[in-house]
N, C-alpha and C positions, 0 to 999 in steps of 0.2 A: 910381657906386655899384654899377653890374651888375657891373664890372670886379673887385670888390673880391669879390664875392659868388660868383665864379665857382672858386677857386680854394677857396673851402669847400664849393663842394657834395659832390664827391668824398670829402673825410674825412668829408662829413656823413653821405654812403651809407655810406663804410665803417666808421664807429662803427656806425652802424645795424643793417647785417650782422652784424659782431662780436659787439651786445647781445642779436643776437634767436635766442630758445632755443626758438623751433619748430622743428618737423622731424619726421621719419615714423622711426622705428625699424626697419623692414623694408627703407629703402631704405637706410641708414647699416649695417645688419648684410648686407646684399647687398654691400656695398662693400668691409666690411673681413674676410670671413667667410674668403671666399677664401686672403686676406693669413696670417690666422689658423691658417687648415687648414694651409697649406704652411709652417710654423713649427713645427707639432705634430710633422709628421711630419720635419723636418730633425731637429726634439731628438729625435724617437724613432728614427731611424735611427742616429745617433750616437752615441746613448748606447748603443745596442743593439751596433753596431761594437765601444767601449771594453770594452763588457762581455762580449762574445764573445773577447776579445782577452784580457782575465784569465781567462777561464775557461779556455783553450787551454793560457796558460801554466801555471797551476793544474796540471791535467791533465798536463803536462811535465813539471814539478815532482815529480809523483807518481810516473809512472812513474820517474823517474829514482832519486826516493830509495825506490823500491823493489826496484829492479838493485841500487841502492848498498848494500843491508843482505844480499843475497844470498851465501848461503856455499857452496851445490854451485852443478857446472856447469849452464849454462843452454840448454836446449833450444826447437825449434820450437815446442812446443806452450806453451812458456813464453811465448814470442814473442809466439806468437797470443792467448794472454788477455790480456799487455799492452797488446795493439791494441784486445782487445773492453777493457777496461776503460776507455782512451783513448775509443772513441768513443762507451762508455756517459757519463761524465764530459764528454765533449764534444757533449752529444746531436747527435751528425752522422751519417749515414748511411756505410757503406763507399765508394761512389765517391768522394763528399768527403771524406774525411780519409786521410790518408797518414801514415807512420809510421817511423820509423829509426835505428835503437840500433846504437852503434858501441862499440869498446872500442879504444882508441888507449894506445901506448904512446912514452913518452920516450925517445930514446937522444940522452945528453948527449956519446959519442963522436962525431958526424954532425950533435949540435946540430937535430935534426929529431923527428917526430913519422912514427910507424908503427902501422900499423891491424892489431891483432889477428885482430879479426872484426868483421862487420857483418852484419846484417839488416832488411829492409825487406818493410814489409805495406802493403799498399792502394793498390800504384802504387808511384815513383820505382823504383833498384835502391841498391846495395847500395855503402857507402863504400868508396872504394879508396885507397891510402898516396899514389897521382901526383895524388886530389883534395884533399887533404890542403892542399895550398899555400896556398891561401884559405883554411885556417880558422886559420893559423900565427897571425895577431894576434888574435884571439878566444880564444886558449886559455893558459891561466894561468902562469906560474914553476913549475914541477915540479923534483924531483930525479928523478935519472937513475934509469931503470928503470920510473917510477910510472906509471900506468896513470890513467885520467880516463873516466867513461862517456857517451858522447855523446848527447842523446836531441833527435830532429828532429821536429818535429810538421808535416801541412800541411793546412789545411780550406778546401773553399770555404767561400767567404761570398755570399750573396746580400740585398742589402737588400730589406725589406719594403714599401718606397716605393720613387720613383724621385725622389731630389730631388738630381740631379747626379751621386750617387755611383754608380757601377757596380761589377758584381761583381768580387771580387779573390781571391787568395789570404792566409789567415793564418797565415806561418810564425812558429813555434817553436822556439828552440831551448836548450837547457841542458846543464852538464855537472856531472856528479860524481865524487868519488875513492868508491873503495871502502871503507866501514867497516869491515866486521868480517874482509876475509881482505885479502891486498896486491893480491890480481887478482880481475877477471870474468872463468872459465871458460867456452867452447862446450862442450858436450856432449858431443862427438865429436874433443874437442882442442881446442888455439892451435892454428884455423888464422890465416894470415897473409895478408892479399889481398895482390895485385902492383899 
């Protein structure tokens, strides 16, 4: 009869366990608060990431389609309020965000893509026609001649936590044809980088 009795005690503890709904609160929220905390800030880190990542491009966006409505030529100082405008929109400070507007054209003689002009604020330099290579599958069907405006964006990011992710950079980048005239003018001429 012991024999038989032995092999129930165990399920008889552990329904027992299972049933019983005492417990301390302060020791069960010490346990799982932790768990808790570090969940809060993964989604808020991430979400924070997504949403800095549409704002950048937003901000891209903008810039671009407002070279693209542009009908005089476009100088330095136009340059520079594009940038403050960028990283007013992009609440970043100047060392973190970088900036860089190109005007690239087609020559469907060479089958290739040529840099107008470029400029660059807040760091990086300036686009040149031998970088050009890398952006060949990025850049649309054009007819020969047409002109495309390049706009690069770059920000640090730093998280507000530390839950795995480290700081990075968030690039940007978009392009547009010109609305209302066939080209984006420099100021001072097509110049042409080499």
């Amino acid at each position: 009869m012991f024999k038989r009795l032995l092999p129930l005690l165990p399920r008889a503890r552990l329904r027992a366990f299972g049933k019983d709904t005492r417990g301390y609160v302060t020791v069960e929220a010490m346990i799982v608060l932790p768990a808790l905390l570090w969940l809060f800030g993964v989604g808020w880190v991430y979400f924070d990431v997504f949403r800095q990542q549409s704002v950048n491009q937003k901000a891209n966006y903008t810039i671009g389609d407002m070279l693209s409505r542009q009908t005089d030529p476009v100088d330095d100082s136009y340059i520079d309020s594009a940038f403050n405008l960028l990283k007013l929109l992009n609440k970043a400070a100047e060392p973190d965000s970088s900036m860089r507007v190109s005007v690239v054209q087609y020559r469907a003689d060479g089958d290739n893509w040529r840099v107008q002009w470029s400029e660059a604020r807040g760091g990086g330099s300036a686009l040149g026609t031998a970088d050009l290579t890398g952006y060949a599958e990025r850049l649309p069907v054009v007819s020969d001649a047409a002109q495309l405006i390049l706009v690069e964006t770059w920000d640090e990011y730093a998280p507000v936590f530390q839950v795995g992710l480290g700081d990075f950079t968030i690039k940007t980048y978009s392009f547009t044809a010109p609305r209302y005239a066939p080209q984006l003018v420099w100021a001072s001429g097509a110049e042409e980088s080499a």
